[in-house]
C-alpha positions in Angstrom: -27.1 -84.6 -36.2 -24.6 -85.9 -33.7 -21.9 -85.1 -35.9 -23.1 -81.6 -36.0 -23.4 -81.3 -32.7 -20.1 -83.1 -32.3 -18.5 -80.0 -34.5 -20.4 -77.2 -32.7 -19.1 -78.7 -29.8 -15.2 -78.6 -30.9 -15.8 -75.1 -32.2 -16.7 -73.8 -28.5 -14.0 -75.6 -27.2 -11.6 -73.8 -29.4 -13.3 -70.6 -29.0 -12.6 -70.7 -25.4 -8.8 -72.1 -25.8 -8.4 -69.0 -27.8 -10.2 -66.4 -25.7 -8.2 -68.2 -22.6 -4.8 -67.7 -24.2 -6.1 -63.8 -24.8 -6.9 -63.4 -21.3 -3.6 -65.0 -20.0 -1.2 -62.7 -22.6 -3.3 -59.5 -21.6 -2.8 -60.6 -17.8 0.7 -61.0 -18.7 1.3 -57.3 -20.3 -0.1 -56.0 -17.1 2.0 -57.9 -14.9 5.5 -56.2 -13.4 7.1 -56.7 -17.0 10.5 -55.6 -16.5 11.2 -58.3 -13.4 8.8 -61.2 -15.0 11.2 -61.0 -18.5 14.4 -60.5 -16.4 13.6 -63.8 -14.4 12.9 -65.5 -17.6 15.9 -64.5 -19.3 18.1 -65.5 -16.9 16.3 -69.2 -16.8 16.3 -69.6 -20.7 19.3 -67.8 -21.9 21.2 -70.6 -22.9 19.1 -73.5 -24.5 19.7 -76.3 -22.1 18.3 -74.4 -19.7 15.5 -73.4 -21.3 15.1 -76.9 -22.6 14.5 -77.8 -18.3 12.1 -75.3 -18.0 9.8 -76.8 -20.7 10.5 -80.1 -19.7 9.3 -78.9 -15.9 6.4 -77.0 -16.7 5.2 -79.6 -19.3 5.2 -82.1 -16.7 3.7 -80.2 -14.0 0.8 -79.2 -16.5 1.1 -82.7 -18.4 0.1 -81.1 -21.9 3.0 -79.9 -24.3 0.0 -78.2 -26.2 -0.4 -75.9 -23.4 3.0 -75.2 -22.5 3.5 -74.7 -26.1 0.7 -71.7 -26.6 1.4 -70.5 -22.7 5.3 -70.0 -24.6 3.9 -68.1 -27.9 1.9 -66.1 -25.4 5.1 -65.2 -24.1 6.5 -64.1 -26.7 3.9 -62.1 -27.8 3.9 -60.8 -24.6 7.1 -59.6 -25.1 8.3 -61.8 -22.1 10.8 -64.2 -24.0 12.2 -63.3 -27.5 12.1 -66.0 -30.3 15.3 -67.5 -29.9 14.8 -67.8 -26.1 11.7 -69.9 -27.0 13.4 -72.5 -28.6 14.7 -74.4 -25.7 11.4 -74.4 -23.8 9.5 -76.0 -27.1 12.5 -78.6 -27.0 11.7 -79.5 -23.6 8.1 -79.5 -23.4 8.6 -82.3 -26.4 10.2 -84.4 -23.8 8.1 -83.3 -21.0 4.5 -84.7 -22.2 6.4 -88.1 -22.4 5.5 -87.9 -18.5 2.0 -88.1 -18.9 2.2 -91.8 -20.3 4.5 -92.8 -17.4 1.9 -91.4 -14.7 -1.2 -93.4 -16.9 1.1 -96.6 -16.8 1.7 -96.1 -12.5 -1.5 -95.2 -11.3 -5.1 -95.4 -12.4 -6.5 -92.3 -12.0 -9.6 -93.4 -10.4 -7.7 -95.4 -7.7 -5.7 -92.4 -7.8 -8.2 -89.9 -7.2 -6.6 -88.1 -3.4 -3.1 -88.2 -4.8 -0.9 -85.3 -5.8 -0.8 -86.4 -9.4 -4.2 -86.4 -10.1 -4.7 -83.2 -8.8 -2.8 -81.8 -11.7 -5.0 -83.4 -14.1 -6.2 -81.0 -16.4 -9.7 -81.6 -15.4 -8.8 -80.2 -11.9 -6.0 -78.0 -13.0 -8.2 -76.1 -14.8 -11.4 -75.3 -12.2 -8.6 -74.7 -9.8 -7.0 -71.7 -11.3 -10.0 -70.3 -13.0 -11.0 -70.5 -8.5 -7.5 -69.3 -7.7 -8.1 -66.3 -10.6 -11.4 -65.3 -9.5 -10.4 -65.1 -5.5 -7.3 -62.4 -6.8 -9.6 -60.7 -8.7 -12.5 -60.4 -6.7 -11.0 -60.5 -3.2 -7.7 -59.1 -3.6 -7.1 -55.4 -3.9 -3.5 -55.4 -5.3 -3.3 -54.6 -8.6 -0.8 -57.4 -8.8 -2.7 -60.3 -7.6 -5.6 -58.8 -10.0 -2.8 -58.8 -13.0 -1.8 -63.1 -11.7 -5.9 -63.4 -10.9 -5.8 -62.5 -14.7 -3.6 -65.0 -15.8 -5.3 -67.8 -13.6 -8.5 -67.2 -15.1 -7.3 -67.1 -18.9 -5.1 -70.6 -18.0 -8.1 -72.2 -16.7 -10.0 -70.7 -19.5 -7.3 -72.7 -22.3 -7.3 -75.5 -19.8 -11.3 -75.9 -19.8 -11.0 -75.3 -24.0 -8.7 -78.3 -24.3 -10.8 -80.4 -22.3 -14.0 -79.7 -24.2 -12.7 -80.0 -27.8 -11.5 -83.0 -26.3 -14.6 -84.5 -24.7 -16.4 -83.2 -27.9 -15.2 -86.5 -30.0 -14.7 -88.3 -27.1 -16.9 -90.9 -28.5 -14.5 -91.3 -31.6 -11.7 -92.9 -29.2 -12.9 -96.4 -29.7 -13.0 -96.4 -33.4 -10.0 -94.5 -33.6 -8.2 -96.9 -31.0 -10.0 -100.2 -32.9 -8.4 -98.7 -36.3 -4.6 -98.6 -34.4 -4.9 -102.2 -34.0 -4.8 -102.9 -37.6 -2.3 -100.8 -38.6 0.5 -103.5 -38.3 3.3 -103.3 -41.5 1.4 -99.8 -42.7 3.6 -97.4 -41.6 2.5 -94.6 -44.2 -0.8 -94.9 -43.3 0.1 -95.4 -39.2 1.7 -92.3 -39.1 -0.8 -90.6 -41.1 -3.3 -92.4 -38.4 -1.5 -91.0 -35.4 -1.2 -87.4 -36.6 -4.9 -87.0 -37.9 -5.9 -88.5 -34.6 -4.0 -86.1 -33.0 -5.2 -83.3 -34.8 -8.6 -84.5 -34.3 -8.2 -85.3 -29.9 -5.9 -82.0 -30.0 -3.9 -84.1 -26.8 -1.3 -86.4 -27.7 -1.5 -87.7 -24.2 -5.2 -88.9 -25.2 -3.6 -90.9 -28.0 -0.7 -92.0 -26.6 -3.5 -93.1 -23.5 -5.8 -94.6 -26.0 -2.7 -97.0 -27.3 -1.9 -97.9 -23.6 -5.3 -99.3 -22.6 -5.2 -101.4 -26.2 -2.1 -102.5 -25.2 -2.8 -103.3 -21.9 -5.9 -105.2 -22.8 -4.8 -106.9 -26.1 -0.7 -106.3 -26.2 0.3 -104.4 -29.6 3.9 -105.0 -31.5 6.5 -102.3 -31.5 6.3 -102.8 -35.7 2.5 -101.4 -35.5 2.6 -98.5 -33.1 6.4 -97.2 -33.7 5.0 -95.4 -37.1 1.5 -94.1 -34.8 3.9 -92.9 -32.1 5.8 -90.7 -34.9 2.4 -89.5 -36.0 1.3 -88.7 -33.0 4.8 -86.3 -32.6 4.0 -85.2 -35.8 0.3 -84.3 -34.9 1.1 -82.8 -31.7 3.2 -80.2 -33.2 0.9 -79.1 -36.4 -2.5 -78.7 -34.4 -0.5 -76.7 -32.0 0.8 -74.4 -35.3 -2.5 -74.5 -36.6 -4.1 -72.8 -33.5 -0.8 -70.7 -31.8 -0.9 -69.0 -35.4 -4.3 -67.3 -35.7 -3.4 -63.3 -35.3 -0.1 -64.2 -34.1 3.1 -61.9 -34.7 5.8 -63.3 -36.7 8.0 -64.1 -33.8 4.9 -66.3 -32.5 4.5 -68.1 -35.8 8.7 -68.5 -35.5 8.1 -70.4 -32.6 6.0 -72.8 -33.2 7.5 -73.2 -36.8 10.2 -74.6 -34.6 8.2 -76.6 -33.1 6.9 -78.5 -36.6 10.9 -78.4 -38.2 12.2 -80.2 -34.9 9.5 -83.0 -35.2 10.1 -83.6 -38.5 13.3 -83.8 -37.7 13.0 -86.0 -35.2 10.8 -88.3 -37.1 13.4 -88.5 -39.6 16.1 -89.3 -37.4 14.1 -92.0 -35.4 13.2 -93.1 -39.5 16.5 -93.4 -39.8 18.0 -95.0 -36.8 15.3 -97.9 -37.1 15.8 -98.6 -40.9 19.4 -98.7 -39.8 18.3 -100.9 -37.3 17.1 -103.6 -39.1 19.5 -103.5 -42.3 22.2 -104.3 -40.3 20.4 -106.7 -37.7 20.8 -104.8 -34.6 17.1 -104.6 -34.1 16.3 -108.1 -35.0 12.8 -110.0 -35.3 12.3 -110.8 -32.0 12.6 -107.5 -31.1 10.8 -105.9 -33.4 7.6 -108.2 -33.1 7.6 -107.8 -29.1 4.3 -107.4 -27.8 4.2 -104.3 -25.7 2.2 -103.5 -23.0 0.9 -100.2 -21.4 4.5 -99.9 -20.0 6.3 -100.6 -23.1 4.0 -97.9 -25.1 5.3 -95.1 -22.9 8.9 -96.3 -23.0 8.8 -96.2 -26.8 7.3 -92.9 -26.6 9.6 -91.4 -24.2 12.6 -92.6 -25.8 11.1 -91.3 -29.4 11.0 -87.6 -27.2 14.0 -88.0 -25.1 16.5 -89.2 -27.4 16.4 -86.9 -30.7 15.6 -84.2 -27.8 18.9 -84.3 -26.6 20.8 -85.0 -30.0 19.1 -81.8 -31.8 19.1 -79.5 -29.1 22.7 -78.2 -29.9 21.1 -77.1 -33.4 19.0 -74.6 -31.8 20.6 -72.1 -33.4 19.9 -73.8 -36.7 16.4 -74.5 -36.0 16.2 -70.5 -35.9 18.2 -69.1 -38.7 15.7 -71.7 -40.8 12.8 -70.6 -38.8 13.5 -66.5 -39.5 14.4 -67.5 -43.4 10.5 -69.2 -43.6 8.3 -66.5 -41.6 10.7 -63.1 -42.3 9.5 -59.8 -40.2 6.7 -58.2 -41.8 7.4 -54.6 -43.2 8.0 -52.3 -40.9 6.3 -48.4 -41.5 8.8 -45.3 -41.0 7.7 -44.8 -37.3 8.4 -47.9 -36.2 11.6 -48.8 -38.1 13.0 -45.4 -36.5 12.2 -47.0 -32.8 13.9 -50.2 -33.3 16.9 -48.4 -34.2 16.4 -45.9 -31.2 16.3 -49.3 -29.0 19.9 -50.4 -30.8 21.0 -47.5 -29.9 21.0 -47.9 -25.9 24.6 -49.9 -26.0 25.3 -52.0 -23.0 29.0 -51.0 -23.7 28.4 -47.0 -23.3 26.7 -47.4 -20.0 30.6 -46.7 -18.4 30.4 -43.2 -20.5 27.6 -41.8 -18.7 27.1 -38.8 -20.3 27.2 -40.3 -23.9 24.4 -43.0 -22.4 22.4 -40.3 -21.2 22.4 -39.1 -25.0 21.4 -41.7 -26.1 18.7 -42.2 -23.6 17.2 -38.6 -24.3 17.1 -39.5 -28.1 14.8 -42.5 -27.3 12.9 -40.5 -25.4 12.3 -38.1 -27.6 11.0 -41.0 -30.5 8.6 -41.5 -27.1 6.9 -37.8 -27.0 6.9 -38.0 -31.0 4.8 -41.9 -30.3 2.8 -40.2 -27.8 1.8 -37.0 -29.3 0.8 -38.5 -32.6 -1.4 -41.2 -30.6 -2.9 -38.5 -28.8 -4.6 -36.9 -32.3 -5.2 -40.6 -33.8 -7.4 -41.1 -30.7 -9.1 -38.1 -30.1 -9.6 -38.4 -34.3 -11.9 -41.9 -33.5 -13.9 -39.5 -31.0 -15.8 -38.3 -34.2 -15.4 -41.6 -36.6 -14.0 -44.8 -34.6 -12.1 -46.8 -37.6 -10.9 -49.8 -37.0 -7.5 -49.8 -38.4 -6.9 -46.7 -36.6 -7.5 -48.4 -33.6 -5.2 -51.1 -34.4 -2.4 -48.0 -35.0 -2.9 -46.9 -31.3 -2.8 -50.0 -29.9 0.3 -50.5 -32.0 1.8 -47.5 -30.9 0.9 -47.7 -27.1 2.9 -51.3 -27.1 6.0 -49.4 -28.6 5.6 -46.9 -26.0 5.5 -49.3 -23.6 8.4 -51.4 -25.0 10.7 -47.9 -25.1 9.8 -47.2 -21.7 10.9 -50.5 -20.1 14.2 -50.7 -22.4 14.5 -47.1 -21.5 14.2 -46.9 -17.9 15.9 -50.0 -16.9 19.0 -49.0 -19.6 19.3 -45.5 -17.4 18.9 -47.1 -13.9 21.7 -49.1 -15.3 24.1 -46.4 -15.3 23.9 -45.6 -11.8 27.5 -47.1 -10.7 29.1 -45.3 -13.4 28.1 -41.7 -12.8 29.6 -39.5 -10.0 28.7 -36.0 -11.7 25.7 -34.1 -9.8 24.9 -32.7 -13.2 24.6 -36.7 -14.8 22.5 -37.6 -11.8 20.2 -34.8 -12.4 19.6 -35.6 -16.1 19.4 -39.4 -14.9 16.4 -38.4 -12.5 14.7 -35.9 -15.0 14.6 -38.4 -18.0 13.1 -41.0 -15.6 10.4 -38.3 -14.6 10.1 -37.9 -18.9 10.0 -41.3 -20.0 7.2 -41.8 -17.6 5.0 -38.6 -18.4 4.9 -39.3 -22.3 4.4 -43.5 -21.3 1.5 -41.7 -19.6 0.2 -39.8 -22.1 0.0 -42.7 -24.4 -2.2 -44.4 -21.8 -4.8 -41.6 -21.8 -4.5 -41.5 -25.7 -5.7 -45.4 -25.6 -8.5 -44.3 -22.7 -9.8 -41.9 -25.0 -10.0 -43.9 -28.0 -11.6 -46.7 -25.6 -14.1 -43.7 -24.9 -14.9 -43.7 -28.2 -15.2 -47.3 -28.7 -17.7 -47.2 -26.1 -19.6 -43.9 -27.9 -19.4 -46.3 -30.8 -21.3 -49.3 -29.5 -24.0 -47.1 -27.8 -25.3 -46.0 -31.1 -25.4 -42.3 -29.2 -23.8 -39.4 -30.9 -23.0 -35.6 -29.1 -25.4 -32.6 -29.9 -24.0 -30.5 -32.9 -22.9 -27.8 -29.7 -21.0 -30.5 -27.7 -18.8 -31.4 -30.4 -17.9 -27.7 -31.1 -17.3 -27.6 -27.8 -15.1 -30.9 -27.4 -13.1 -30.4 -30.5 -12.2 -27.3 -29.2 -10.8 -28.9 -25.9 -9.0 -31.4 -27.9 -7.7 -28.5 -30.2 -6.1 -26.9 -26.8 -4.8 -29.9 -25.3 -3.1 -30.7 -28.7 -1.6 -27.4 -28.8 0.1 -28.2 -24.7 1.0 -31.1 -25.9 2.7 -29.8 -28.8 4.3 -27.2 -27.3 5.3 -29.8 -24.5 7.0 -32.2 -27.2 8.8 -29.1 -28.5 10.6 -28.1 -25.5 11.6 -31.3 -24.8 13.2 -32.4 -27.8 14.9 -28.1 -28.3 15.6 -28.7 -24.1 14.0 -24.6 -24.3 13.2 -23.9 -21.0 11.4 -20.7 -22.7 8.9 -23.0 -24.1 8.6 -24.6 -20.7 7.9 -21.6 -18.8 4.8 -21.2 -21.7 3.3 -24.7 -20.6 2.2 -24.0 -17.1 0.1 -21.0 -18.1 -1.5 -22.8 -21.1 -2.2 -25.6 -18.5 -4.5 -23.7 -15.5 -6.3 -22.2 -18.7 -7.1 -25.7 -20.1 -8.6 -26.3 -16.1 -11.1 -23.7 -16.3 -12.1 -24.3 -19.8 -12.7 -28.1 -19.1 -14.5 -27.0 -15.9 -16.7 -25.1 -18.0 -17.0 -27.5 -20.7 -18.4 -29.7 -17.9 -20.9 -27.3 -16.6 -21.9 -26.8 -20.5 -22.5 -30.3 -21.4 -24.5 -31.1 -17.8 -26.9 -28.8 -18.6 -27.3 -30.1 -22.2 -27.8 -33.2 -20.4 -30.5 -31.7 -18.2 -32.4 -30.2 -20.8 -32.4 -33.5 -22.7 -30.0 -32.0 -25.8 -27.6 -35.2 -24.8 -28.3 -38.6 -24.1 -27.0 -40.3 -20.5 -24.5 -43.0 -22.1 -23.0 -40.0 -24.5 -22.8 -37.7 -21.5 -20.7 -39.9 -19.2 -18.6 -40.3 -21.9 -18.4 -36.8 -22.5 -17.2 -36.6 -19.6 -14.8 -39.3 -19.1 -13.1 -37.8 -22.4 -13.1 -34.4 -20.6 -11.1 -35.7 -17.9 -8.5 -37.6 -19.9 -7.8 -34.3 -21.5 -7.3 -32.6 -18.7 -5.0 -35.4 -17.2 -3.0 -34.8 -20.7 -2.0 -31.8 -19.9 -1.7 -32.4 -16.4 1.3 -34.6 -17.5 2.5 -31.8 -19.7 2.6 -29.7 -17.0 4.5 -32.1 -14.9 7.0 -32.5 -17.6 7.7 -28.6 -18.0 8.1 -28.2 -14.1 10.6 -30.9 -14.1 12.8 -29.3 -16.9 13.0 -25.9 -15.4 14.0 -28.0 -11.8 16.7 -29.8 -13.7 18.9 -26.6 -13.6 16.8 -24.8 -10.3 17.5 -26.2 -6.7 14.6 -23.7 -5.7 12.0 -25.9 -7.9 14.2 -29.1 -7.2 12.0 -31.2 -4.8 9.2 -28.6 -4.6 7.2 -28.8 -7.4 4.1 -28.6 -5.9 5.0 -25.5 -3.7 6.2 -24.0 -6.9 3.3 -23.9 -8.5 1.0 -23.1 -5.8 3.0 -20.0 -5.1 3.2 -19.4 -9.2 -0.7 -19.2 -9.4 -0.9 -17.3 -6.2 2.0 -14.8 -7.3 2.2 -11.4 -9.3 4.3 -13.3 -11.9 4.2 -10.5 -14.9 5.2 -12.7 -17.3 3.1 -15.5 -16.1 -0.2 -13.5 -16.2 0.5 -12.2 -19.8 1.0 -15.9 -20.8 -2.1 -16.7 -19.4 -4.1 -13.8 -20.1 -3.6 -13.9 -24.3 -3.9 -17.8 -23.7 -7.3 -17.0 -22.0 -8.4 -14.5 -24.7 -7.9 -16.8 -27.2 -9.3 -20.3 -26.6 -12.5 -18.6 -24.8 -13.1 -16.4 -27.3 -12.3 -19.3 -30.7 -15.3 -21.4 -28.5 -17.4 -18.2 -27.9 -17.2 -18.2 -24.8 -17.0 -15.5 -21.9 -13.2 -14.0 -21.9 -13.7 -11.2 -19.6 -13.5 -12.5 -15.8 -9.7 -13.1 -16.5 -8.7 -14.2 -13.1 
């Protein structure tokens, strides 16, 4: 029964270590991505940098297996691209070395006030799940929520590791009795070290647990030098094991690096020892020297350091071989066509202005396209949530976001270059675009989290509320639609149609609301389906709110009248004797009322 409760216990542990690194990578999407990924660019665009940074945060955090999954998180994150990655994994190799030094300098207990004990993981951990909470709870900025966020899921992984760790904490002294005797076995001392490793998930807590052997008893380089490689070895394939589990191919890159550079390293440290002692350089005496708690963390250091150093320059090869084992999966029409879009914003047109700005308005349109065709996936789930099609609008809302970020900092780029007041118009209005369609996809994903919820509940609309709520959807799609259209023809005709369609949508949603309340108050709808009824009727109507914002700015573009007074615009267009205005609306009236049977003749 132990046992059991032994494996029940490691389960939770990794439960939480996975649910932690979920919490710190959505905490990262909703961070300020654009100057988060820029920073980290600049710090691991060139290997050896990158191969510092690991070292440093490995060494504050003393666990390469969390600096390893906090870097996949990155990556999936969007934060740090594959190849970037490579130099941190490199480093935090070297970096968990430090973690043997510390246990040979200090005993933590004696140690318990000083600065190095404090970032323990067993006080790491409670302190940024505190720090998280108090940003959360306390703070108001949306930042500090977004880094609260992070805190909480770091502490969360931290508090994981500890308990999968504590969960066969009572296997140590077998496992460190068994070390002992592995003396002239290398096969099975390395095999020893990287099941142990596996099994602690902490190659610190190995590495610790051949310290206080040797401390006590002394052990000879010949018997642990095999254990250390295992240990390497072990560190590296439990973190692959776990960073894997729904991870993107670029993650699964990563931390395929991760296992081809310890086995390279392991071969190369092979290698330099057999050398070694065919040609005498590392004689008996040497090789027999009984080590202490000191000596086991200099042999483990120089086993990280010293292939560390000597493969980092194959970085580059370590990818290519990396890409050739986990290729990209395949990608559908829709999102092959955005990649290219993405190629297609060239650094080297930015001093061509007007060609950029081209280019820029393409992407842009793949945007609307992204955005329109989330907008019917999600309002779809309203009356059938699937799965899968969730999946497609989450996919679609992080390629939205992805062309907004490239897209917006790619035109902000061009800024020295133009001198035209016709470029710096179009610069300004495809900002204001970019943002309404990134906008649109978010209230696509709020409505299919509407029906998520409508899902869960169990409660389902009266057969006159769905009438009625297709029918808004049907309208909205239609703004939309015609929205999308304009843009990508640039018909300021079409424009001119949106704002009409838009204050029709505003009544009907304001009756639709009236409708459904008094459903609620004769009991025809239940209370859970109602506020969702009504959430999903205000997402709607923000839809084409965004439309409507989209259609004013393309008829400013060309009008210094509308230019800077939007607002004043439209309050005076809704208040004028606009012929052509009322027309639109009137027939737009007419016809949506009258397709939901409702009143059409109080035509304001």
């Amino acid at each position: 029964m132990d046992l059991f409760y032994q494996l029940i216990a490691l389960l939770g542990g990794l439960a939480m270590f996975l649910y932690g690194m979920r919490v710190m990578g959505d905490g990262l999407k909703s961070c300020s991505g654009g100057a988060m990924r820029s920073a980290l660019a600049k710090v691991t665009a060139k290997p050896a940098l990158g191969f510092i940074l690991g070292m440093f945060v490995t060494c504050m955090i003393q666990s390469s297996h969390a600096t390893i999954v906090l870097t996949v998180g990155l990556v999936g994150a969007g934060f740090l691209t594959f190849r970037q990655s490579i130099g941190v994994i490199l480093g935090a190799n070297v970096g968990t070395a430090i973690t043997a030094q510390i246990i040979r300098l200090m005993d933590v207990e004696s140690g318990a006030t000083g600065l190095l004990y404090m970032l323990n993981a067993e006080n790491l951990a409670p302190l940024a799940l505190i720090a998280g909470i108090v940003m959360i709870m306390f703070v108001k900025k949306s930042a500090a929520k977004s880094a609260g966020s992070i805190a909480v899921g770091f502490g969360i992984l931290f508090m994981g590791l500890i308990y999968m760790r504590d969960a066969v904490s009572g296997l140590s002294g077998t496992v460190g009795g068994f070390l002992m005797k592995l003396e002239g076995n290398y096969i099975l001392g390395f095999l020893t070290g990287a099941a142990a490793t596996c099994v602690i998930q902490s190659s610190s807590a190995v590495i610790g647990i051949l310290q206080s052997f040797a401390s006590s008893f002394g052990l000879r380089l010949c018997g642990i030098v095999a254990v250390i490689l295992g240990v390497n070895m072990g560190d590296s394939l439990s973190a692959y094991l776990v960073c894997r589990i729904g991870a993107k191919p670029e993650q699964v890159r990563t931390v395929t690096v991760h296992v081809l550079y310890n086995i390279c390293a392991a071969l190369l440290v092979t290698a330099v020892l057999a050398a070694g002692r065919a040609t005498g350089i590392i004689g008996d005496g040497l090789w027999n020297t009984m080590l202490d708690s000191g000596g086991v963390a200099n042999v483990h250091g120089l086993f990280r350091l010293i292939p560390a150093v000597l493969l980092l320059p194959l970085s580059g090869v370590f990818a290519r071989v990396a890409e050739k084992l986990v290729p990209d999966k395949p990608m559908d029409p829709e999102e092959r066509d955005i990649e290219e879009g993405l190629r297609e914003l060239d650094s080297r047109l930015i001093s061509n202005p007007a060609v950029a700005l081209d280019q820029a308005a393409h992407l842009i349109g793949h945007m609307a396209s992204v955005a329109r065709d989330n907008y019917e996936t999600a309002a779809g789930q309203l009356f059938g949530y699937d799965g899968k099609k969730a999946e497609k609008v989450d996919q679609r809302e992080a390629l939205l976001d992805r062309m907004a970020d490239a897209t917006n900092q790619y035109i902000v780029s061009l800024s020295p270059y133009i001198t035209l007041a016709a470029h710096t118009r179009s610069q300004n209005f495809l900002i204001k675009a970019l943002t309404c369609f990134e906008r649109i996809g978010d209230l696509a994903q709020n409505i299919q989290h509407d029906a998520l919820r409508l899902a869960e509940s169990g409660e389902t609309f009266s057969p006159q509320a769905r009438t009625d709520l297709q029918g808004s959807i049907t309208v909205v799609g239609d703004i939309l639609a015609l929205t999308v259209d304009a843009f990508l023809k640039d018909d300021r005709g079409q424009a001119r149609a949106v704002e009409p369609l838009e204050e029709v949508i505003d009544d009907l949603v304001e009756v639709m609301k009236g409708r459904h309340v008094a459903r609620m108050t004769a009991g025809t709808c239940g209370v859970t389906a109602g506020i969702q009824y009504q959430n999903i009727l205000q997402n709607l109507e923000r839809v084409s709110d965004q439309c409507s914002d989209l259609a004013i700015y393309m008829l400013s573009r060309d009008d210094t009248a509308i230019s800077g007074q939007e607002h004043r615009y439209l309050h005076e267009l809704h208040h004028s004797d606009n012929a052509a205005y009322r027309e639109m609306f009137r027939k737009n009236y007419e016809k949506y009322f009258r397709e939901l049977h409702l009143d059409a003749q109080n035509i304001k």
